[in-house]
C-alpha positions in Angstrom: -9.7 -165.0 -105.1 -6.4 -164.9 -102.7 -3.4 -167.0 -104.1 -1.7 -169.6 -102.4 1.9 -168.4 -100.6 4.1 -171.8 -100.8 6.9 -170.8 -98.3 10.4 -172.6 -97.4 11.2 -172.7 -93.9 14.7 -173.5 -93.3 17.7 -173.2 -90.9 20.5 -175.5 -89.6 19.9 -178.2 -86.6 19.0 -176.7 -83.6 18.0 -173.4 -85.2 14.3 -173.3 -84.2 12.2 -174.5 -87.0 9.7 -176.7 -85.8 8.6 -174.5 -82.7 8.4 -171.8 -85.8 6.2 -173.8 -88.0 4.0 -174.7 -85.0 3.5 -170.7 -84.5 2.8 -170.5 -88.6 0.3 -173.4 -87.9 -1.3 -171.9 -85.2 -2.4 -168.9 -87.6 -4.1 -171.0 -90.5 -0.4 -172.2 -92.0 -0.7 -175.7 -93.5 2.3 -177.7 -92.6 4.6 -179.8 -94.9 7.4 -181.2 -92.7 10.1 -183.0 -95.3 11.7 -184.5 -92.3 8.4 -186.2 -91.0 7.4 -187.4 -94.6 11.5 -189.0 -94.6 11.4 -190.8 -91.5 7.6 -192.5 -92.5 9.4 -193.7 -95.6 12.2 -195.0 -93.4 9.9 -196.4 -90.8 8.7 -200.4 -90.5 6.8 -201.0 -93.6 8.1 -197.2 -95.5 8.3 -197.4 -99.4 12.2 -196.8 -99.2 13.0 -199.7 -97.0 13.3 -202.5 -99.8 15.2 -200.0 -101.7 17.6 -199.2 -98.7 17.9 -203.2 -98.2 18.9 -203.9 -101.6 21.1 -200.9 -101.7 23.0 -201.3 -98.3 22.5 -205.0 -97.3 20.3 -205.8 -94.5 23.0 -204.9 -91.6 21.1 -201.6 -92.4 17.5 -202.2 -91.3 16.4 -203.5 -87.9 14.8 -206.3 -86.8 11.4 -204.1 -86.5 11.9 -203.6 -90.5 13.0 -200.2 -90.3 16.2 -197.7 -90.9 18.7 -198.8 -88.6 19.6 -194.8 -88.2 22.5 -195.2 -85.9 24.4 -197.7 -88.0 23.3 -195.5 -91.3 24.9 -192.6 -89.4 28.2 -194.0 -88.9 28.5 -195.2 -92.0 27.9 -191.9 -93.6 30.3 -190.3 -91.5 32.6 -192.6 -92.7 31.4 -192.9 -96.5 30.1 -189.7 -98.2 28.4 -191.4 -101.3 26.3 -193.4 -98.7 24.6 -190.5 -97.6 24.1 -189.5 -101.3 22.9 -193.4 -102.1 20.5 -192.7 -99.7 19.4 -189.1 -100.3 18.8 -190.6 -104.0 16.7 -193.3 -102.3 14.7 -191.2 -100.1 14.0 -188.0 -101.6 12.1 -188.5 -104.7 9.6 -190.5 -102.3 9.3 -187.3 -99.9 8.9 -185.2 -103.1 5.8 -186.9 -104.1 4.4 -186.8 -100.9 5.2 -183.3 -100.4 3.7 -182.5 -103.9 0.3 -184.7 -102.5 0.1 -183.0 -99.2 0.4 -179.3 -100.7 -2.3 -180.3 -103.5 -4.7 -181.4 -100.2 -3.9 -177.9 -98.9 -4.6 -175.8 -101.3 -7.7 -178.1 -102.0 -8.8 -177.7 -98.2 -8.4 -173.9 -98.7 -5.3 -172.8 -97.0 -4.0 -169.9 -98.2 -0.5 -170.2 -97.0 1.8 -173.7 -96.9 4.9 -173.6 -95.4 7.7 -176.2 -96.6 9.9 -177.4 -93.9 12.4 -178.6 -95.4 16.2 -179.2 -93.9 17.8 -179.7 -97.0 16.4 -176.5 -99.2 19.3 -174.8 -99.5 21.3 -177.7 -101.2 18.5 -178.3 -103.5 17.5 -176.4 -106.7 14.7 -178.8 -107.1 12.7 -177.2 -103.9 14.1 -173.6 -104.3 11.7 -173.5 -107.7 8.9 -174.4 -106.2 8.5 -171.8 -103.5 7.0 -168.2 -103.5 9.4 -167.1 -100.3 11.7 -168.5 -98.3 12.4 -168.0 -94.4 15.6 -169.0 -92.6 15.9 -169.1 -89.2 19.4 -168.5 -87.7 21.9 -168.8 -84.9 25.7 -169.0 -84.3 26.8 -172.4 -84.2 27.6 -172.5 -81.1 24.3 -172.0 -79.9 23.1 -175.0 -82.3 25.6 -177.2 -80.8 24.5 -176.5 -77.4 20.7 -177.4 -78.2 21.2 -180.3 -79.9 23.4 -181.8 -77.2 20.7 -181.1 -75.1 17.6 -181.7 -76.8 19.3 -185.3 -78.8 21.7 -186.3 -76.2 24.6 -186.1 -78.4 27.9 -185.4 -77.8 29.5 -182.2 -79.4 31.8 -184.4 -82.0 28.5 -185.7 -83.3 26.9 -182.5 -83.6 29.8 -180.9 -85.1 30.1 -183.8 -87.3 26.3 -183.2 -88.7 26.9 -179.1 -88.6 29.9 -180.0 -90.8 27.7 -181.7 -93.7 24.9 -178.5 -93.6 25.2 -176.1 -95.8 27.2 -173.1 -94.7 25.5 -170.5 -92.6 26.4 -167.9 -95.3 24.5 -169.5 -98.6 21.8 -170.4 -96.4 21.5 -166.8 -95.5 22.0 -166.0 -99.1 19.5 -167.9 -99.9 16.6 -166.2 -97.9 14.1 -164.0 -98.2 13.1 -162.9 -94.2 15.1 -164.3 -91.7 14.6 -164.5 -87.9 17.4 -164.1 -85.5 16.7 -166.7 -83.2 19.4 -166.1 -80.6 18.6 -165.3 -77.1 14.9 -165.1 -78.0 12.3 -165.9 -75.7 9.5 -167.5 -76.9 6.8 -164.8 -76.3 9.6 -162.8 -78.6 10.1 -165.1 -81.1 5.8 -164.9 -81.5 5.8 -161.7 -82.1 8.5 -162.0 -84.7 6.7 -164.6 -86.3 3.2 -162.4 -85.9 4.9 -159.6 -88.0 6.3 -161.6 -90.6 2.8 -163.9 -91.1 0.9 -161.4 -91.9 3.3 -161.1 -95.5 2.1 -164.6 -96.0 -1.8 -164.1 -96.2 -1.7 -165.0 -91.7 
């Protein structure tokens, strides 16, 4: 019977990972996206958002009922523990998601689930949990220049969120494979995912 390959897919913002763990998915990869699972406990009706309202006051949650994200990000920017207030808040909620959606997985018979989380670097908790882990890279520069186009951000804002990631170097530290995902077209950037799937069970 073929074991179960949990792998982390990581990288900084703008780096590449959710058009990678589309490819993954696309050859029999089950998907856990921590990001996704985060922003449905943030959403109207989310099983953080009384927490976040008792924690942060009200000024913090639209009039829809859910994370007001803009006013959260300013504040963070100007308050480090209230990212950390809220980190403590949110994660143990994605956690036990996470932990539900790989158990479905490996019930439905995948043979490969890959963990995209943003955060793995910084967090012990996920690093024991997985068989592999692959980061995807790029210079900064080139991360800056996505996410002010893709998010319509202006560079201090990006450079503001590159500053709280975790360096390039422990993230590369950190890896097992990485892809170079600088001047790549996509066709390229398949075929560097092909070779590397088939290590997973793909």
């Amino acid at each position: 019977m073929r074991g179960v390959t949990r792998l982390g897919l990581t990288g900084g913002i703008g780096s590449g990972k959710s058009t990678v763990a589309g490819m993954l998915a696309e050859r029999g990869a089950a998907i856990i996206d921590a990001d996704a699972i985060s922003r449905q406990t943030t959403a109207a009706g989310g099983h953080a958002i009384d927490a976040i309202r008792q924690a942060f006051g009200p000024a913090f949650i639209t009039p829809e009922g859910a994370l007001d994200r803009d006013s959260m990000r300013a504040l963070a920017f100007s308050d480090p523990t209230a990212r950390q207030r809220l980190e403590q808040i949110v994660h143990p909620l994605v956690g036990l998601e996470t932990r539900r959606q790989a158990e479905a997985a490996i019930t439905s018979g995948y043979h490969c689930i890959v963990f995209d989380i943003p955060l793995l670097v910084e967090s012990a908790h996920w690093r024991a949990q997985l068989d592999q882990v692959l980061v995807l890279d790029c210079r900064p520069e080139t991360q800056i220049e996505r996410v002010m186009r893709r998010n319509r951000l202006s560079r201090d804002e990006v450079e503001r969120i590159l500053a709280q990631q975790v360096s390039r170097r422990l993230r590369l530290q950190a890896a097992d494979h990485v892809i170079c995902n600088e001047g790549l077209d996509l066709p390229e950037l398949a075929r560097l995912v092909g070779l590397l799937a088939r290590r997973f069970g793909l």
